[in-house]
C-alpha positions as CSV (number, residue, x, y, z in Angstrom):
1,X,75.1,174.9,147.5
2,X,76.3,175.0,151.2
3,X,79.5,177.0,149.8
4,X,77.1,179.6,147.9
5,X,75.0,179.5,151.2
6,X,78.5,180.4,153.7
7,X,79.7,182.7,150.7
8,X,76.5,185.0,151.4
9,X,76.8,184.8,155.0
10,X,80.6,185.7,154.2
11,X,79.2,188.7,152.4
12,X,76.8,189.5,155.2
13,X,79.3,189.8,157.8
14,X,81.7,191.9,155.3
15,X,78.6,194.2,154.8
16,X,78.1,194.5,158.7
17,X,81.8,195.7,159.5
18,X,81.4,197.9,156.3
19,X,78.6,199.4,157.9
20,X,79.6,199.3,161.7
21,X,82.5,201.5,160.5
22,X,80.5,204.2,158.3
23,X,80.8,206.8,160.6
24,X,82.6,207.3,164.2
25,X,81.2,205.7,166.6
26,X,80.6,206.8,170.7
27,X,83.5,204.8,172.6
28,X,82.5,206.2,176.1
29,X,80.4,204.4,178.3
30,X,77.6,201.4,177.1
31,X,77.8,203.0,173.9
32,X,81.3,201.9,173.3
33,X,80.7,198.7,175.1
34,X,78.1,197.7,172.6
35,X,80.2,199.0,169.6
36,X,83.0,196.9,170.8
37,X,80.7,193.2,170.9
38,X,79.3,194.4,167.8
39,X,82.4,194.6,166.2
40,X,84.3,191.6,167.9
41,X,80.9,189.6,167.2
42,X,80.9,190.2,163.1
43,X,84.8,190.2,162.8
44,X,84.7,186.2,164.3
45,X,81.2,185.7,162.0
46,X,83.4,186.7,159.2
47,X,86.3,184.7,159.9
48,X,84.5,182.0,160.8
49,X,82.7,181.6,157.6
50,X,85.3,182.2,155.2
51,X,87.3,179.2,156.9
52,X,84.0,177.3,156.2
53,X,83.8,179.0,152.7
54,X,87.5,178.6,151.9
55,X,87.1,174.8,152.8
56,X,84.5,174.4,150.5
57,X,86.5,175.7,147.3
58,X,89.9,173.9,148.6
59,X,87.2,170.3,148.2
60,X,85.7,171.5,144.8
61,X,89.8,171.6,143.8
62,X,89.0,175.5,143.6
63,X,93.0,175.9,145.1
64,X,94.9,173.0,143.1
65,X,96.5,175.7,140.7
66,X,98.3,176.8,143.8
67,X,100.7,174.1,144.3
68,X,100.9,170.7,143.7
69,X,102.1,169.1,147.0
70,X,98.6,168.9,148.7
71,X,99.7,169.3,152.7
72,X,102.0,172.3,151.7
73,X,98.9,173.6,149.6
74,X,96.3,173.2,152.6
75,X,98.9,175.2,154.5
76,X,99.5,177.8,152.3
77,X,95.6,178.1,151.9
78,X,95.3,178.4,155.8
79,X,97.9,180.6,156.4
80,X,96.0,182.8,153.9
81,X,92.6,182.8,154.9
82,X,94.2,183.6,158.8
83,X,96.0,186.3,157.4
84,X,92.8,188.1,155.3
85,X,90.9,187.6,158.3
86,X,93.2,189.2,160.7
87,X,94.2,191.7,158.8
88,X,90.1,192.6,157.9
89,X,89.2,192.5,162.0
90,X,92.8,194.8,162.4
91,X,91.4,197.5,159.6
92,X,87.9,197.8,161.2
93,X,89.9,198.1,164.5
94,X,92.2,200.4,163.5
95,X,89.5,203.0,161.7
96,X,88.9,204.6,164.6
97,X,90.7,203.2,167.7
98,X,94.7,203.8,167.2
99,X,97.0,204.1,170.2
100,X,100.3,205.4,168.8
101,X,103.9,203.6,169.3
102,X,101.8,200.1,169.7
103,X,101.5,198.8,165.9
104,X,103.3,200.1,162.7
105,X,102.0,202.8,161.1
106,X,101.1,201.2,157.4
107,X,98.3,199.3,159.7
108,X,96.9,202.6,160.8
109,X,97.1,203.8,157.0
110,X,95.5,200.7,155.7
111,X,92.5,201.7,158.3
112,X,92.3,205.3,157.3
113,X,92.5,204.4,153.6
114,X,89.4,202.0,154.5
115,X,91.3,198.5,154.0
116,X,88.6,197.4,155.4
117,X,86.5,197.3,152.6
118,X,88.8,196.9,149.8
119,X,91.3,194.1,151.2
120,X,88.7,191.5,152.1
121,X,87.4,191.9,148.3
122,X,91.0,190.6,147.2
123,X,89.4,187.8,148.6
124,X,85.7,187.3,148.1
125,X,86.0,188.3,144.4
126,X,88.2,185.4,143.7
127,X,86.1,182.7,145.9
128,X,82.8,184.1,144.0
129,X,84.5,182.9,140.5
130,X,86.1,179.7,141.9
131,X,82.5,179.0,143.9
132,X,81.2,178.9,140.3
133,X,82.6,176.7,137.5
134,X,80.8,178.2,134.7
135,X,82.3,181.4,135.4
136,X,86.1,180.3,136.2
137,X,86.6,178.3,132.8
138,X,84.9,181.4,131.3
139,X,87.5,183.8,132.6
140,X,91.0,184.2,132.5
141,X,92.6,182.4,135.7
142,X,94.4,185.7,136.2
143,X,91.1,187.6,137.2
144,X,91.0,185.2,140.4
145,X,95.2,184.7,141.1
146,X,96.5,188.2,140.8
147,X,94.3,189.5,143.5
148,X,94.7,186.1,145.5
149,X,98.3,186.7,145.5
150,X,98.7,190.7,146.2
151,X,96.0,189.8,149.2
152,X,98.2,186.8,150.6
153,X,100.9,188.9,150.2
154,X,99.2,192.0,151.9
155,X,98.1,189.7,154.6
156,X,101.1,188.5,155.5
157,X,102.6,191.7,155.9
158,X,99.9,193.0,158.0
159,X,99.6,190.3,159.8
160,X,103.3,190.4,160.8
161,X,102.8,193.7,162.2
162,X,100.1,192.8,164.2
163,X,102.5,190.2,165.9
164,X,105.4,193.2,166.2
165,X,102.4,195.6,167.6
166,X,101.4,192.5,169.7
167,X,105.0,192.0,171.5
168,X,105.3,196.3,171.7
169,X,101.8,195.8,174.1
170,X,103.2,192.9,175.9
171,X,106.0,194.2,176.4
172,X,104.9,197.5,177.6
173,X,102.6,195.3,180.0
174,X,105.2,193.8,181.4
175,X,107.1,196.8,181.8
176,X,103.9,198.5,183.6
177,X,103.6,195.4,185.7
178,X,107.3,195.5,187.0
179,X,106.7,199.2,187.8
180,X,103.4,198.1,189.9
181,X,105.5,196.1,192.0
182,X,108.6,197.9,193.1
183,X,106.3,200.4,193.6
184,X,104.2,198.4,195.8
185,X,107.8,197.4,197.6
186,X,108.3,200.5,198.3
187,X,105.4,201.4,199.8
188,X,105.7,198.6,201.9
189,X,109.0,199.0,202.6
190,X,108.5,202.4,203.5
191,X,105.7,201.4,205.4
192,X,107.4,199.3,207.5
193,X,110.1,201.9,208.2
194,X,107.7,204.0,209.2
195,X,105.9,201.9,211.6
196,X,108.9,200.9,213.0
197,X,110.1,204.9,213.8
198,X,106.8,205.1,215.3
199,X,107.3,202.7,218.3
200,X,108.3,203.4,221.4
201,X,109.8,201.8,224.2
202,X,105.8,201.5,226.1
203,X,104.4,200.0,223.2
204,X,104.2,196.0,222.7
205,X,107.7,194.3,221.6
206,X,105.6,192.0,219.2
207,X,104.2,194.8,217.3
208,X,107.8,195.2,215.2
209,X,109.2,191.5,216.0
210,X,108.8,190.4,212.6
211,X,110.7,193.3,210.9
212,X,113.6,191.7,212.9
213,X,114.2,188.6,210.5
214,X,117.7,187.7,208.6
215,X,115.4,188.0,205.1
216,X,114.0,191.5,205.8
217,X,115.6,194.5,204.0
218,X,118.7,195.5,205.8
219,X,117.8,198.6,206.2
220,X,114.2,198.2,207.8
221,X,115.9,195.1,210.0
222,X,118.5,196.9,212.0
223,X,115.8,200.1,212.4
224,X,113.4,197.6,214.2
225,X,116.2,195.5,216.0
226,X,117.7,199.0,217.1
227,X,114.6,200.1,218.3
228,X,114.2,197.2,220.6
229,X,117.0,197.0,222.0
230,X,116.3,200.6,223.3
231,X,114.4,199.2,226.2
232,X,117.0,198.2,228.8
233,X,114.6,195.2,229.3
234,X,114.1,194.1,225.7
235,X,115.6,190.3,226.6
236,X,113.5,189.9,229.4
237,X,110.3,190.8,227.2
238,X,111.7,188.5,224.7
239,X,111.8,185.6,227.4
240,X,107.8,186.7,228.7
241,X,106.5,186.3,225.1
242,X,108.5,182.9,224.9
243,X,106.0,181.9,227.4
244,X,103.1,183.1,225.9
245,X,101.3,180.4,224.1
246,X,100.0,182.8,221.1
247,X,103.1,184.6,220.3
248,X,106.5,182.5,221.4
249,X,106.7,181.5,217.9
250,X,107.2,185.2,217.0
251,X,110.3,185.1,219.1
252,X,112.0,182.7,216.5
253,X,112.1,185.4,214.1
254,X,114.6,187.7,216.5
255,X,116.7,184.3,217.2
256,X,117.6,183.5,214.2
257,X,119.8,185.3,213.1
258,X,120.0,188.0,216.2
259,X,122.6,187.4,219.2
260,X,120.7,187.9,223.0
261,X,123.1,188.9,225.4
262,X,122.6,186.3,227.8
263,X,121.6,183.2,225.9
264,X,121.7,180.7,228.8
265,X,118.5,182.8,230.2
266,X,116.9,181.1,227.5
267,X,117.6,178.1,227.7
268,X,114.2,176.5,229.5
269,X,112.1,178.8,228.3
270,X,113.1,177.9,224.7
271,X,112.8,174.6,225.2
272,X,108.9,174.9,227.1
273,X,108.2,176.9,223.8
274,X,109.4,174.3,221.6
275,X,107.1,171.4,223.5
276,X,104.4,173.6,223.2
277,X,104.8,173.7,219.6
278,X,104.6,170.5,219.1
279,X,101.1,170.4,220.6
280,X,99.9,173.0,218.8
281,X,100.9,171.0,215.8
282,X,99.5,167.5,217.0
283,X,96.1,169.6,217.6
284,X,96.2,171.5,214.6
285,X,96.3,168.4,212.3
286,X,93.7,166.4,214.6
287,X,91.4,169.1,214.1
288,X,92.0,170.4,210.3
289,X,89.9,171.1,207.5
290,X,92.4,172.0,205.3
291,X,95.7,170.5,205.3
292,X,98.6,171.7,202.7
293,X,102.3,171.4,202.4
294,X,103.4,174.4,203.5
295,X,100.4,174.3,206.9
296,X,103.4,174.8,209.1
297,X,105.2,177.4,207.3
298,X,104.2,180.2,209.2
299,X,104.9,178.1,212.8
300,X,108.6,179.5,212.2
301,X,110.6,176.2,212.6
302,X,113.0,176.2,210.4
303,X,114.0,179.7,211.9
304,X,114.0,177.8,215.3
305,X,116.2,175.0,214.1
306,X,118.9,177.9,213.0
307,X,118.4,179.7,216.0
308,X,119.1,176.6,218.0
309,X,122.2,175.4,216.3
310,X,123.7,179.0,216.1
311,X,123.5,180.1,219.4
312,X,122.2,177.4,221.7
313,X,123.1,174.4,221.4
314,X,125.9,173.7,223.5
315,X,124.8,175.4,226.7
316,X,123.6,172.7,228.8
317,X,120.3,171.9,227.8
318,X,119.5,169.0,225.2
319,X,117.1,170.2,222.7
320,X,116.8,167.2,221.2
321,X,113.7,165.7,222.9
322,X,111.9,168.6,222.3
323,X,112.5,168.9,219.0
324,X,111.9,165.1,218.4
325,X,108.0,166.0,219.8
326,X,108.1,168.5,216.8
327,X,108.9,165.1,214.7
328,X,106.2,163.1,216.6
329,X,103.6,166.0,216.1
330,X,104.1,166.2,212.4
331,X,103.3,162.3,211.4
332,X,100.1,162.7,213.5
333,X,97.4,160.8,212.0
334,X,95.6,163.1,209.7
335,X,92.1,162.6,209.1
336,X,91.4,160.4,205.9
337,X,91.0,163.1,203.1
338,X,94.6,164.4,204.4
339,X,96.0,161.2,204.3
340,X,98.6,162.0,201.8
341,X,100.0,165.5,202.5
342,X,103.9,165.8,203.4
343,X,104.4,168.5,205.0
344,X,107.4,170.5,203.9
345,X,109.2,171.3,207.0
346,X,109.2,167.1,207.9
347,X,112.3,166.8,205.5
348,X,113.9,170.1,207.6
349,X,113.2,168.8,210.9
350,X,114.1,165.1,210.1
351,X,117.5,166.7,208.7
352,X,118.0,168.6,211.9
353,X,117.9,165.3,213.9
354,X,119.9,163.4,211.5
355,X,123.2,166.2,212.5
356,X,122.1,166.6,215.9
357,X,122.3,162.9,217.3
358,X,124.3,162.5,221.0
């Protein structure tokens, strides 16, 4: 009864992408939107119940002619009813929406040649005699095998070039997406290039400072560390914002990795910068309300450490205090819901103590 019930509901659904498909329907605007839910909505009421309707024969041993190892049989049987469904959803697809080079043409011909409507009958026709008992000892079990068979086999097929059309679209995605971003790079980079042939020796030193990093594109690096160095002056600008207690850390990115021509100039005010960070960090954790591993990423440290080590240390003044406030400032009690975050640049600054000793 509940299988006779799920094999007209089964039937309904068939009926409804039969229908949904009669004639071409408006794809533009809510017109198409509402096509598409329609079609998506009775293409998963039909696979859903023929799963339910195939389960029902496969317990009234409707499927025990197929093989006799049961778990291979229930396979077989699933991998079939996945297939017709698929392949029924792909046809009413296909009808009328084809985008060539994606899927292999014998789908498109299947659509045009309405597979839609004949291919799921390979299917229904069979379950309405094995649904009925009276009827399958009546017939010859050829009426209801042959056209299980050429379906399973049709289904697999199709299916199998859904999955080729499937990786052709992924693939062409991917392809799309790898385009998106080097051309996003490059209008960055180019960008950047072009801010930097914009400044001039008047304008603010910290406006190009962070095209002047060791990781920047070598092109758009020595452009902005040319520029600066334009300005007869440029190391004494450098040593002003070194003092300046909202952009010394930008002064890291030129150091590391960019030789001043008079390092021992700064030698004190690198250091006052360095105590000053370590401030900032003890009040920055005090007063958090979100604390992460990488908090402290952007503070620049790790290029200070390389910075110090490649042209600084050595000169007379002993970093080492300073940077041991850095160390201090980090293990800061956080508040309680914090309690647990490492911060990553703990292991970098511990490390640049452990090689630094007197």
């Amino acid at each position: 009864m509940v299988s006779n019930f799920f094999f007209g509901l089964t039937l309904l659904f068939y009926v409804g992408l039969i229908s949904i498909n009669n004639s071409q329907p408006n794809t533009s605007g809510e017109a198409g939107m509402g096509y598409g839910l329609a079609l998506f909505a009775l293409g998963i009421g039909f696979a859903i119940c023929s799963l339910i309707l195939t389960l029902g024969i496969a317990r009234k041993s409707g499927f025990d002619w197929v093989l006799t190892e049961g778990a291979a049989r229930n396979v077989l049987i699933g991998a079939f009813w996945l297939s017709m469904a698929a392949t029924t959803f792909a046809c009413a697809v296909f009808k009328w929406e084809w985008h060539e080079g994606e899927f292999p043409k014998f789908l498109r011909w299947l659509a045009a040649n309405h597979g839609n409507i004949w291919i799921p009958l390979l299917m229904l026709i069979p379950y309405f005699i094995l649904l009925n008992s009276g009827m399958r000892s009546a017939v010859s079990p050829n009426m209801y095998k042959i056209p299980l068979v050429i379906g399973f086999a049709l289904g697999v097929i199709s299916s199998l070039g859904l999955l080729v059309g499937w990786f052709n679209i992924s693939e062409k995605q991917r392809i799309a997406q790898i385009e998106r971003s080097e051309n996003a790079d490059k209008e960055i980079h180019e960008g950047n290039l072009k801010t930097i042939a914009a400044y001039k020796i008047s304008d603010p030193q910290i406006t190009i400072l962070s095209f002047t990093g060791r990781f920047h594109d070598e092109d758009v690096r020595s452009a902005a560390i040319a520029k600066i160095k334009e300005n007869p002056n440029w190391e004494n600008e450098l040593l002003e914002l070194l003092d300046n207690e909202y952009y010394f850390t930008a002064v890291y990115t030129f150091l590391d990795g960019n030789k001043v021509d008079h390092p021992e100039k700064f030698l004190e005010p690198l250091n006052r910068s360095i105590f000053r960070l370590a401030s900032n960090i003890e009040t920055t954790i005090q007063d958090a309300n979100n604390l992460q591993s990488w908090t402290f990423d952007s503070y620049g440290i790790e290029r200070l450490l390389r910075a110090l080590n490649e042209q600084f240390i050595g000169l007379g003044t002993d970093f080492r205090p300073a940077i041991v406030k850095i160390h201090e400032a980090l293990a800061t009690e956080r508040p309680e819901r914090f309690k647990k975050v490492q911060f990553d640049i703990q292991r970098t600054v511990d490390n640049w103590l452990k090689t630094n000793q007197k």
